[in-house]
Steps between C-alpha positions, in 0.01 A plus 500: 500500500391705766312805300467864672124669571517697169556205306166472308574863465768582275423153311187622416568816400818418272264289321277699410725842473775327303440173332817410358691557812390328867630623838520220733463563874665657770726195609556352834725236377729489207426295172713356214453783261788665513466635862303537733355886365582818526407795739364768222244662686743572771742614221220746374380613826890604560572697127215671520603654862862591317269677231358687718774649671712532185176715355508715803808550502503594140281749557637652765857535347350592167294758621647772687365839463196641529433580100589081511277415747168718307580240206485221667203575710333626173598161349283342814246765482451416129463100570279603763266695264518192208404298735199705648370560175532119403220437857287716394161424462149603374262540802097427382168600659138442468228360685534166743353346798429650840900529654620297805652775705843455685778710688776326302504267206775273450597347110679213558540186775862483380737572822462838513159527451437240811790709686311847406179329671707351781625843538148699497324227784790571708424856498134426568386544142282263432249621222696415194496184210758295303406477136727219338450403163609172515339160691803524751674742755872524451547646109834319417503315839249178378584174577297169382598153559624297270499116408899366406639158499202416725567780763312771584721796450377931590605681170543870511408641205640912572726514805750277555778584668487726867805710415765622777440257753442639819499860354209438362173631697312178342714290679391636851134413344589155386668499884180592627235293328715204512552488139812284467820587257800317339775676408589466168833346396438693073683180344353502145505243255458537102372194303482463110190434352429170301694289783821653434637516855591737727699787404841510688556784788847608320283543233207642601738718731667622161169600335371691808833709568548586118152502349291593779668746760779592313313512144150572514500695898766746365294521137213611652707709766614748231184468333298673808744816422532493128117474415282834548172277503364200726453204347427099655785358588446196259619724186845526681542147596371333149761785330759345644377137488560590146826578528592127631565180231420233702196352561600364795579815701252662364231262629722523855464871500144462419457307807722719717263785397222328624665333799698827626244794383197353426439335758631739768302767349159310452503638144567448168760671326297695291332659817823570645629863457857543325542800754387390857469170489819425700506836740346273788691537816634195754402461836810562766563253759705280669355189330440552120363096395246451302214327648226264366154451619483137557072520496532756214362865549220456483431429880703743572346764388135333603644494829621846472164651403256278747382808741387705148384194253133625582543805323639339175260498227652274212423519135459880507707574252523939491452642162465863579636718785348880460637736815439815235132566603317539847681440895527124404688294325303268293606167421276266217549138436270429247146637576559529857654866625672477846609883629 
């Protein structure tokens, strides 16, 4: 069996995300287990497009004049507010340490922290600091490698797939620091736990159309317009788990959940919000694969962020931003003030 780059991946994270239910690969070759899998990421990727334009269009046809179009953006201006008032937070003072003094600090080494600093050196800025709470650059782009079946395999453990192909600016990067891709062929596989084989692609076909993008997508669909009040997205999805008698499909649509939103989203479901989480956008271009990092992203963004890695400071993790007193912005991690 020839096994794609994300491999270790998914196997992984099934495991540990949803026990009773393990995803298999993405498939090269066919197997005797009912077929040889079935494209569901690709499926996703194109219903939630059709969404999209069905909720714009919705709108638009539903929305006409202008005493219409004051509700609606009172509707947004109201989610805006909840959601405001939800990042709030309590800004503290009192005495530290002498302050390192910069032109710019940066929280984060994630990609658009590096791409901020990237952006200020370019512009012959060079007086500023990374503070990144974690032991790595990257946030969700962290790859470590990983021991199976006696290989050595690079497990991402954020990021995973480059979306839109050669729409996507990352590509040019991986282009450009020789970071090498595969693109991905989405063929899923569903086993049963307790060696009960694999599940069949009519089936698991069956329980994705009905239960997952026709059942729970179009559940939580009317849900983002019949509730006044954000909530995770997990209380949706485990209503209508409950709504389902068999075990089986409901373990299934436990792992599509993790498999299809999950894991695309880096999140859990509880952190997900019922109102925004799907209102991401698609790239436009002439080729719309999906791409895999074959090395993981890790490198990628490492390579990415090589002119600026001096500036990174890791394990600063920010605890208090105060921009209400004085010319400067003050930043504290800990018992050290940066401003």
């Amino acid at each position: 069996m020839k096994v794609a780059p994300n491999f270790v991946v998914s196997l992984l994270t099934s495991v540990f995300l949803c026990p009773d239910v393990r995803v298999a690969a993405e498939l090269d070759e066919g197997r005797d287990a009912g077929g040889p899998g079935i494209p569901l990421r690709k499926w996703r990727n194109e219903a939630k497009k059709l969404r999209q334009r069905h909720r714009r269009d919705w709108q638009m046809s539903n929305f006409h004049d202008d005493g219409d179009l004051m509700m609606l953006a009172e509707f947004y201006a109201n989610r805006t507010l909840f959601e405001e008032r939800r990042a709030e937070q309590s800004v503290s003072t009192g005495a530290v340490p002498s302050p390192y003094v910069y032109d710019v600090i940066i929280v984060g080494a994630g990609w658009s922290g590096i791409s901020a600093a990237m952006t200020l050196s370019s512009q012959g800025i060079t007086n500023y600091i990374i503070l990144e709470a974690k032991d790595h650059i990257g946030g969700r782009s962290y790859t470590t490698q990983e021991t199976f079946e006696g290989a050595t395999i690079p497990v991402d453990h954020g990021s995973g797939w480059l979306h839109g192909g050669s729409a996507n600016p990352l590509n040019d990067i991986a282009l450009q620091t020789g970071n090498p891709t595969s693109t991905s062929t989405y063929n899923q596989k569903v086993y049963k736990s307790n060696g009960g084989g694999a599940l069949p692609d009519k089936d698991l076909n069956k329980i994705y159309r009905r239960n997952f993008e026709n059942g729970f997508m179009d559940y939580q669909e009317f849900l983002q317009w019949d509730r006044n009040a954000d909530e995770g997205l997990d209380i949706s999805a485990n209503e209508y788990l409950g709504t389902i008698s068999s075990n089986l499909k409901k373990e299934v649509l436990k792992h599509l959940y993790t498999s299809l939103i999950e894991l695309d989203y880096s999140a859990r479901m509880s952190q997900l919000s019922l109102w925004w989480w799907d209102n991401d956008l698609w790239l436009d271009g002439p080729n719309q694969d999906d791409y895999l990092m074959i090395d993981g992203y890790g490198p990628l963004i490492e390579s990415y962020a090589a002119p600026v890695l001096d500036k990174v400071v890791l394990e600063k993790a920010v605890t208090v931003i105060n921009y209400k007193k004085g010319p400067r912005v003050k930043v504290r991690c800990g018992n050290e003030l940066y401003k």
